[in-house]
N, C-alpha and C positions, 0 to 999 in steps of 0.2 A: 163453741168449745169453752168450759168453765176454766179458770186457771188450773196448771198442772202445779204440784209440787213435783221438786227435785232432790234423791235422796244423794249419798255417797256412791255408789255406786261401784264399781272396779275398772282398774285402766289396762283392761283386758279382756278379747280383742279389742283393737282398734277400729274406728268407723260404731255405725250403729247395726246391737245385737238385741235383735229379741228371743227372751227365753221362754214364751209362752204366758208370761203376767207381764212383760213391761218391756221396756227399752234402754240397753245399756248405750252412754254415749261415750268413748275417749278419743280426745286428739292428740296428735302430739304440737307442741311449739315451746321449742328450748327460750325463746325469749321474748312471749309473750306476757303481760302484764294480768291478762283474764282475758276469756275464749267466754263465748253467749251461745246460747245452742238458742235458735229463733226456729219457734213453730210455726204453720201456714194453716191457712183452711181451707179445707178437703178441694175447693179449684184452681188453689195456689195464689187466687190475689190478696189476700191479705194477713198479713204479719202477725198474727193472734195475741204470741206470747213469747218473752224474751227472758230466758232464765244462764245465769252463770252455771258455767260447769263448776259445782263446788270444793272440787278437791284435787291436790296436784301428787302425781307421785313422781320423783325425778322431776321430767320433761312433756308429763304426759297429765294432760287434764282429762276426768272424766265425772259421770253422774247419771244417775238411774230414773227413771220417770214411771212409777207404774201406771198398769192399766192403759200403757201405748201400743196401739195394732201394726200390722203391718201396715202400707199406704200411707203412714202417716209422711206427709211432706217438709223440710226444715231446711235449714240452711245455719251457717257458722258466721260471729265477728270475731275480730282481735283486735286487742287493745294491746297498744304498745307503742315503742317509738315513731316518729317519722323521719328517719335520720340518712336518707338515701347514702352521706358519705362516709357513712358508717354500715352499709350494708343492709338496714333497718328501712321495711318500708310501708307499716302497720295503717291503717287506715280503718279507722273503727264505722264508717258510716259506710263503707263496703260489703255486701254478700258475698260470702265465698262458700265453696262448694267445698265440702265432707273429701277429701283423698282417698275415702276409703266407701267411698257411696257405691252401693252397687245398682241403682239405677238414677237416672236423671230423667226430670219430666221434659224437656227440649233444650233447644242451643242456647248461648244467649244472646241476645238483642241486641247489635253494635249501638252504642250512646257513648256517649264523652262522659257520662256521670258514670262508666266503669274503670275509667281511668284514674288511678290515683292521684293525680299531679291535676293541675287546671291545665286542660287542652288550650293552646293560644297564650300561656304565659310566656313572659320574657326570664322568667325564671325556670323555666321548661319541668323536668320531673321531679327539679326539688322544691317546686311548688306543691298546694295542698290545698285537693278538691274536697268540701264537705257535700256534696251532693250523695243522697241515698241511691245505690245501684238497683237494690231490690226489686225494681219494677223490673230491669233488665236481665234481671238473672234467670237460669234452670232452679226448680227444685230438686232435691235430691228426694230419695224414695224411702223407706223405713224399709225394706226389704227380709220376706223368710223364703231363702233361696231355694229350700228343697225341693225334690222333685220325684216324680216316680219314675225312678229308672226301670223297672224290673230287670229284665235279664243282662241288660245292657252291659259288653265286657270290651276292654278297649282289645282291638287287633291284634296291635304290637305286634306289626312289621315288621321283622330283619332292615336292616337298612338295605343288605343287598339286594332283597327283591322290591323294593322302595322305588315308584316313581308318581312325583312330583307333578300337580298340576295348580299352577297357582290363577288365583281366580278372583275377582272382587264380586261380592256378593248382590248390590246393584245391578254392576254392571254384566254380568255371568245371566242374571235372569230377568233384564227390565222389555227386554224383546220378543224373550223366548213365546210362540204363538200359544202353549198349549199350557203354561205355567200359571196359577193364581197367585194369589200375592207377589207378583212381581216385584221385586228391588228388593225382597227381604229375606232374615232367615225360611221362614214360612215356604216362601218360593224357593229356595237352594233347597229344602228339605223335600222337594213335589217332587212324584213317580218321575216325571221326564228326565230331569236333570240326574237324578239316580241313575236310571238307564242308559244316561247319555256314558256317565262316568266309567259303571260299571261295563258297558259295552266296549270301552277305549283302553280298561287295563287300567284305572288310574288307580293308584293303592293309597295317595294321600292327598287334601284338598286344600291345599297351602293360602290361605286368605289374607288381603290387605286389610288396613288394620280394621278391626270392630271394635275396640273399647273408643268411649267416647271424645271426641274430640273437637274442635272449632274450627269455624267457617270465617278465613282470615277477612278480614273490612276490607283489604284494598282488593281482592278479588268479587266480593260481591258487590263493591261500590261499580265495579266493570261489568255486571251481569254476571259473575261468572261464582263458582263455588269452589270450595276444599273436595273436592269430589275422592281423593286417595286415601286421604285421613291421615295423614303423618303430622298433626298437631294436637295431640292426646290430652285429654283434660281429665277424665276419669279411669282409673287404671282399672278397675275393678266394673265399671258399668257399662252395659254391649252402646252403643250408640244409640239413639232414638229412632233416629231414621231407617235403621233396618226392622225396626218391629213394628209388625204391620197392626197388633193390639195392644202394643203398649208393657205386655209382660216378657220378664227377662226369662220365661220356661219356653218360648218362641227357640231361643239360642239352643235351649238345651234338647229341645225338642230334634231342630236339626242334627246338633250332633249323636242322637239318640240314633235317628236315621240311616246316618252315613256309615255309623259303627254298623249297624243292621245291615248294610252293603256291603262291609270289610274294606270301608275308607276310612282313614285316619285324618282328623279334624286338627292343622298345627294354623297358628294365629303369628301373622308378620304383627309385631310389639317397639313399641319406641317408649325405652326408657331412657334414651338419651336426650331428651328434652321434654316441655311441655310447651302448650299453645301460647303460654303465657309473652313471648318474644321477649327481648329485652328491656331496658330502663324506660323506653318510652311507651309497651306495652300493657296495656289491659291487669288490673288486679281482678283475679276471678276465683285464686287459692293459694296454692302454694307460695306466692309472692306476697299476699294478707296474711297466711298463717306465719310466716317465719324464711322472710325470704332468703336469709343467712346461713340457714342450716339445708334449704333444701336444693338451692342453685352452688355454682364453682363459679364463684365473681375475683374480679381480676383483682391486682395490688391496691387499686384505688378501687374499696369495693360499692362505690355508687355503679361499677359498670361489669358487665358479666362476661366469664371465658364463653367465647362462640366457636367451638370448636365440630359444632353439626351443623353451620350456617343458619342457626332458624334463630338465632338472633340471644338462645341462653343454653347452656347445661348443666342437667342433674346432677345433683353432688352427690353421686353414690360410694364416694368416700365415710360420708357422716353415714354413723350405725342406722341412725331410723330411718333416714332415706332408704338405704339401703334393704331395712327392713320391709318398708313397704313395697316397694320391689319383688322382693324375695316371700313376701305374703300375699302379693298380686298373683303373682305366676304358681303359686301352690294351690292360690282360689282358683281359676283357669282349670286347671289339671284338677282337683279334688272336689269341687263342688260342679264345675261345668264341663269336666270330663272330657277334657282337649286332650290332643296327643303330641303338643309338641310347637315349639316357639321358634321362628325364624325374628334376630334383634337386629332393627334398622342400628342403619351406623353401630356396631358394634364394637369397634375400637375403642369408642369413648365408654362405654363400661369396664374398660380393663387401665385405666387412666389413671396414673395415682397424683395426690395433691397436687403434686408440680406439675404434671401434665403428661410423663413419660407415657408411655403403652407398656404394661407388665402381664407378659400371661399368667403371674403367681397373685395380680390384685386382688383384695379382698370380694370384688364381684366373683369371680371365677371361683373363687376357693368356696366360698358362701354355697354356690349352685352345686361343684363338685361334689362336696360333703353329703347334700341333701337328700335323704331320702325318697324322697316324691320326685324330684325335678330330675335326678340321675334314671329314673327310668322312661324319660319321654324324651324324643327328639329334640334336638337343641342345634340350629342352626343360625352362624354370622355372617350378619354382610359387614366383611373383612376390615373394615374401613372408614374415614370419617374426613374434615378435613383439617382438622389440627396439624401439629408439628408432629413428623415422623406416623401419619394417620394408616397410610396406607401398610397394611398388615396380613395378606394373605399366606395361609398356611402358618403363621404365630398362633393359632388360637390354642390351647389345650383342650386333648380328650377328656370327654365325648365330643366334642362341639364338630360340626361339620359346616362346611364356609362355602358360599357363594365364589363362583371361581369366574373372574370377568374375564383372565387370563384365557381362558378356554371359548370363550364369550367369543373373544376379538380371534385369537389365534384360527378357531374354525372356519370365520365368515371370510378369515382375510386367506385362508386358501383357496374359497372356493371361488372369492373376488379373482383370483390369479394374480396374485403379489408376489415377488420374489420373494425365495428363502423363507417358505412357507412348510415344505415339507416335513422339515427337523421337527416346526411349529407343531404339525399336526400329528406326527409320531407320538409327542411328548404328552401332548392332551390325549391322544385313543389310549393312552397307556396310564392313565390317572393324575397323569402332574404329578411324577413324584418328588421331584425337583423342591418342589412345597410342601409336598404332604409323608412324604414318606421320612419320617423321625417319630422320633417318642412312643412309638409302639401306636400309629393312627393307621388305621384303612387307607383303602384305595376307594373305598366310599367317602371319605372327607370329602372330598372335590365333588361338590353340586355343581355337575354340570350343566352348561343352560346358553342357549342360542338368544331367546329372547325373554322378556322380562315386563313386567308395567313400566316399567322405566325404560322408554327407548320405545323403536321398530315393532312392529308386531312381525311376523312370519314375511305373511305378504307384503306388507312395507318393505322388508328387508331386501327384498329382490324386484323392488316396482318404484323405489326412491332413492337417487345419488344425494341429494339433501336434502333437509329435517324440513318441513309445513309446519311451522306452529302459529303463524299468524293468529289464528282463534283465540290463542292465548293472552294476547294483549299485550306484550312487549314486543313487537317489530322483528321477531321471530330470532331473540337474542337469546331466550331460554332452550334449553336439551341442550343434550351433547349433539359438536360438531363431527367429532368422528364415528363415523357410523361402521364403516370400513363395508358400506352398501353397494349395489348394486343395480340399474334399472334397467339390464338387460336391452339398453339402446333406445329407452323412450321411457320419460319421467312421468309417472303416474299411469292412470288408469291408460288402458290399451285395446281394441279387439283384434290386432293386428295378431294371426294366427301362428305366426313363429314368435313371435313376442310372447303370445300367454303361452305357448308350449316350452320355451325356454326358463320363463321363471316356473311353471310348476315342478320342472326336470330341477332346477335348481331349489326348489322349497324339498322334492324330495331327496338332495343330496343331504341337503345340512340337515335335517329330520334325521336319515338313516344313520350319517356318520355319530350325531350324539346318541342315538340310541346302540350302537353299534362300542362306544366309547366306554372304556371302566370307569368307574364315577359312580354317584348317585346321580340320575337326565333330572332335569324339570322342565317341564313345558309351561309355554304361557296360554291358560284358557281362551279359547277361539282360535289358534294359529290350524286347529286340528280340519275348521271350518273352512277357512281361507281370511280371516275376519280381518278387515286393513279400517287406520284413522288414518287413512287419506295422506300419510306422510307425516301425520304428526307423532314426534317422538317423546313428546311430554305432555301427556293430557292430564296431568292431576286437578286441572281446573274445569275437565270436560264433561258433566254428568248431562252429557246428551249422546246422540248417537255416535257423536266421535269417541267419546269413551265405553260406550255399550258395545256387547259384542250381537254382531248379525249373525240372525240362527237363517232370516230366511233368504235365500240365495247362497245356499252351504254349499261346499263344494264336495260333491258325493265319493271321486274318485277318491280324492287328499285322504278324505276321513277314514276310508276303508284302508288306505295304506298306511295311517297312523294306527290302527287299528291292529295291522298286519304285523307290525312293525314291534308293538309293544308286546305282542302273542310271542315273535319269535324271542327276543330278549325273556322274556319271563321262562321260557321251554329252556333254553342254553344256560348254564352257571355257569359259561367258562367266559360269557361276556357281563359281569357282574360279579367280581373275586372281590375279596377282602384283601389280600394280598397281593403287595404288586409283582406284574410282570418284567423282572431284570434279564431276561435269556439265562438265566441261568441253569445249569444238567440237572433233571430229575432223578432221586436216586433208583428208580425203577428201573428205566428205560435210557437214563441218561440225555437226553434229548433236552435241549430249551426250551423255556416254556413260551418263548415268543423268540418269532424269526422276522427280519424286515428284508424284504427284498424285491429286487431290481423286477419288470415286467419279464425280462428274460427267464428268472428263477435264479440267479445270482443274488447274492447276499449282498447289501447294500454296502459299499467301502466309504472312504473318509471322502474321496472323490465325489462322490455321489452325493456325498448328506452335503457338500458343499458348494453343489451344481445349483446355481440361483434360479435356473430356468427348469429346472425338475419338478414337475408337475403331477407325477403317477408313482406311488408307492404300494406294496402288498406286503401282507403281514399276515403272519400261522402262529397263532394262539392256542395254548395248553392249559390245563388248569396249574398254578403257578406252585415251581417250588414249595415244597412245604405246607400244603393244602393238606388238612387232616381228612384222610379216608378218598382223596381224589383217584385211586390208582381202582376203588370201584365205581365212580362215576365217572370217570376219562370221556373226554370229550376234545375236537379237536375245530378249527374254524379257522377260515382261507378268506383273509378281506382283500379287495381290491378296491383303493381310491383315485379316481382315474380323475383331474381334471384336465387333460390334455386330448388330443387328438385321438382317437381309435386308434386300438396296435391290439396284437396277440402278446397275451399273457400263459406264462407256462405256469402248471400248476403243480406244486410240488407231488414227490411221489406220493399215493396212501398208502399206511401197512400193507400188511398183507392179507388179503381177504376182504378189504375195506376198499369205497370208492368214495369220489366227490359228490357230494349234490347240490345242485344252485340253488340256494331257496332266498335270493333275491337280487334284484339284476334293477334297478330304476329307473333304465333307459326300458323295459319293460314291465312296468307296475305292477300291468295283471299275467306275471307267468307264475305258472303252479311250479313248484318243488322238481325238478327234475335231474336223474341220475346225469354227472357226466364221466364216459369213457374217454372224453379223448387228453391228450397230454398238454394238448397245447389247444388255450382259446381266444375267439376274436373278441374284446369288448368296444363296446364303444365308448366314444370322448364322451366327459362329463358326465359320470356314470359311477356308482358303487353297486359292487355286488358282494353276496357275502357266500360263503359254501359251508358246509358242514360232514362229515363224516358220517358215514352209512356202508353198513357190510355188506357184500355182496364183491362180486369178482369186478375190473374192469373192464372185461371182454362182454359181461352179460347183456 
């Protein structure tokens, strides 16, 4: 490659833009001295040419290069201070990666010569390495994103009829028998996995993260890897590892697909930190470009606020930060055609300078306002662990939140814990306790049993404590309270009252979240029977413990999850925007929700107090004030029995109207059947649900 010249260029967008003759480059760095844009040749080993971005506007350097293709590979310096106790931690003989690259050619290489500071000094990170990284580094890609969409039109799903399967994309298909390109978009995108979706009712396919990230050194120094991805290094570039050719129309391709299904594509995103860790981590970007404007460092700012424990976080107080953020998540949506972002840690996006949690912080309002971002799903996990972190139900609409609350509350009824019922009332009825202010749904509450994080399904009812040895800490990492169950024998079992009680029990907490107002989410594989063996934190497991098993599926589970999503999507009166408070319909006058005793008594103060109260039923209406429900009226009889078999009275039906059981889990496979009689037997450890059907009671 002969030298390039560099002209003025524009510092507009950000990252590199080709217009069809050339290549625009801007960075931003409020207090860098000069920013190099370093060219590579065409196999990435060698450094060709090093040209300054010639021109600054504000805070933002940029420069034009004609006659640059797409493919073209580069990389970034900064020149500037090295003043760790001042925040400053420039390092000019560092490669760092473009923030705004939209692909990377691989990870990078752990070496000591990526560390700013000389590894082994006695002077620690306010020492200063001059070794070149470059060998160690990814390149970044010159990127022309387009793509042929043709008819491609995103779903846009109600939130009501909304349900949630969240899935990581390795591990969803590195086993699947009949899938090519296993572990990648490519393979999430193949006929099976479609069919698999489309056959279970999933309407969105909620993924761990895909933008690019790093594989921390002290888990690969153990054999093991970042297999989750929650250490994001590229906001804007899918990860390497899932493209099985190397091009970023792989990503688009799938989501091309899924819309072709009527599944909606949302992407689990961390902008509450980068891979980058704190003072003694790695210079790979953001901490070379300008590491003062783009982290929240403490009073003494050689050392950073950790308030997502990964050791630094995003200062998405400062505007450009913030910018890039808010130009990440519009690229997502408008160029790759996602439908919708679930934010790890999400607390700490609504954080102002000081630290507080503001639902008015300039994050929130930035998103609210936007045009593009206000029409795609937007869901928080509530929480983080700074001071005053934890935040469920604080978020502002739109945003819909991860509810653990409902998480713990379900498992620890069906554990049989006292003073559980209240528990379980509260959650079938939406958390309104949380959620119901400011004019939010009874869809805020993303409801969810299980998760990546924790238990799969079958762990949940086959493990009283957490297996993570594999992971290499002495089995000190996951959460200790599981609020689990092993049904009388820890782990795997053929003992025939054992696997019959945990599958009775996988289809209790199955039916009751789906049975529950919320927006359900399920974790991909639990539909299977799919167990890590007890392990409830496999973020470092990209082997079979983290993959999900297709072969040895469990046929019955799958067709009742199947059953299960069928009857939910048929009913609206289990899926209201509106919560249910018993209050009198002005039609008929009638509550739209009743709780009562197995007798058919109304549940008193007595009862909601009884700790040993194990069986609750409840008659659902479509809720007060439901626009136009008086022509869709619909009515449903649950019973949640965790206690011993008893006869249950079933309230009276109108007139002309009878009961019918269309699900019973002490009986899987019963079909739909009318019931005449007034009074019935269920049995212990059992939900059934009923529905309204006309026809006399006599017939």
């Amino acid at each position: 490659m002969t030298g390039r010249a560099i002209f003025e260029g524009r510092p507009e967008p950000l990252g590199a833009t080709f217009d069809g003759e050339g290549v625009n480059f801007a960075v931003f760095s409020e207090h860098a001295r000069r920013v190099t844009l370093c060219l590579f040749s065409p196999d990435g080993r060698t450094e060709m040419q090093r040209l300054d971005l010639p021109e600054r506007d504000g805070d933002v350097w940029h420069g034009y290069i004609p006659g640059l293709r797409p493919g073209q590979l580069y990389g970034l310096r900064a020149d500037g201070p090295y003043a760790p106790a001042e925040g400053h931690r420039f390092n000019y003989h560092k490669l760092l990666l473009d923030p705004y690259a939209k692909r990377l050619t691989r990870h990078p290489v752990w070496h000591d010569a990526l560390m700013g500071y000389a590894v082994g000094s006695p002077d620690a990170d306010l020492s200063f390495d001059r070794r070149d990284s470059a060998r160690f580094m990814p390149r970044c890609v010159v990127e022309d994103p387009s793509f042929a969409w043709g008819p491609d039109q995103p779903p846009r799903r109600p939130i009501a009829e909304t349900v949630i399967y969240e899935a990581h994309v390795k591990g969803l298909t590195r086993l699947h028998p009949d899938v090519a390109h296993r572990g990648s978009f490519l393979g999430l995108a193949s006929d099976p996995v479609l069919d698999h979706l489309q056959s279970l009712g999933i309407t969105a396919l909620e993924l761990l993260p895909v933008q690019a990230f790093l594989n921390d050194r002290f888990l690969l120094e153990k054999g093991l890897v970042n297999y989750w991805g929650y250490q994001t290094l590229g906001f804007f570039a899918p990860d390497p590892r899932y493209l099985a050719k190397g091009q970023i129309a792989e990503f688009q391709h799938m989501v091309a697909r899924m819309h072709a299904a009527g599944i909606e594509v949302i992407l689990d995103v961390v902008y509450n930190h980068t891979g980058e860790g704190n003072e003694m981590g790695p210079t790979l970007s953001f901490r070379g470009l300008d590491n003062r404007s783009y982290y929240r460092l403490q009073e003494n700012p050689r050392h950073y606020v950790n308030d997502t424990g990964t050791g630094n976080t995003l200062n998405v107080n400062h505007p450009m930060v913030l910018r890039m953020v808010m130009d990440s998540l519009r690229y997502w949506v408008e160029v790759m055609h996602v439908d919708g972002f679930r934010f790890d840690l999400g607390a700490s996006l609504g954080r102002r300078a000081r630290g507080g949690f503001d639902r008015s912080a300039s994050f929130f309002d930035a998103v609210r306002q936007d045009p593009v971002l206000t029409r795609v799903k937007l869901i928080a996990e509530p929480w983080d662990i700074g001071p005053g972190g934890y935040q469920l139900g604080a978020f502002p609409p739109p945003f819909l939140e991860w509810n653990d609350q409902y998480r713990d509350g379900i498992r620890r009824f069906w554990r049989g814990d006292d003073h559980q019922v209240p528990e379980l009332a509260g959650r079938m009825a939406g958390s309104a306790r949380q959620f119901d202010h400011s004019g939010r749904p009874a869809t805020a509450s993303v409801n969810f049993l299980t998760a990546h994080d924790g238990f799969t399904l079958m762990d949940l009812v086959s493990h009283a404590e957490k297996h993570n040895d594999a992971n290499g800490e002495e089995n000190r990492d996951g959460h200790s309270q599981n609020f689990s169950d092993n049904m009388g024998v820890e782990g795997a079992s053929d003992d025939p009252a054992i696997l019959d009680a945990r599958a009775r029990r996988r289809r209790n907490l199955l039916a009751t979240l789906l049975l529950s107002q919320g927006t359900p989410m399920l974790l991909g594989g639990d539909e299977l029977g799919n167990s890590q063996g007890g392990n409830n934190n496999a973020y470092c497991q990209d082997n079979e413990i983290g993959w999900v098993q297709w072969q040895g599926a469990d046929p019955a589970f799958l067709d009742f999850t199947r059953r299960l999503i069928a009857f939910r999507r048929a009913h609206p009166v289990l899926r209201q925007k509106r919560f249910l408070h018993s209050r009198p319909r002005l039609t008929d006058g009638l509550p739209d929700l009743f709780w009562l005793r197995p007798d058919g008594g109304q549940m008193t103060s007595a009862d909601w107090g009884d700790p040993s109260l194990r069986v609750i039923c409840a008659e659902l209406r479509m809720a007060a004030g439901t626009p136009g429900y008086a022509q869709r009226e619909e009515a449903m009889f649950l019973v949640f029995n965790n206690g011993d078999a008893q006869d249950v009275v079933l309230p009276d039906p109108p007139q002309g109207w009878r009961w019918r059981l269309h699900l019973d889990t002490s009986r899987p496979d019963l079909a739909p059947q009318a019931v005449g009689a007034k009074r019935l037997a269920v049995d212990g450890q059992s939900v059934l649900a009923f529905d309204l059907e006309q026809g006399d009671q006599d017939d």
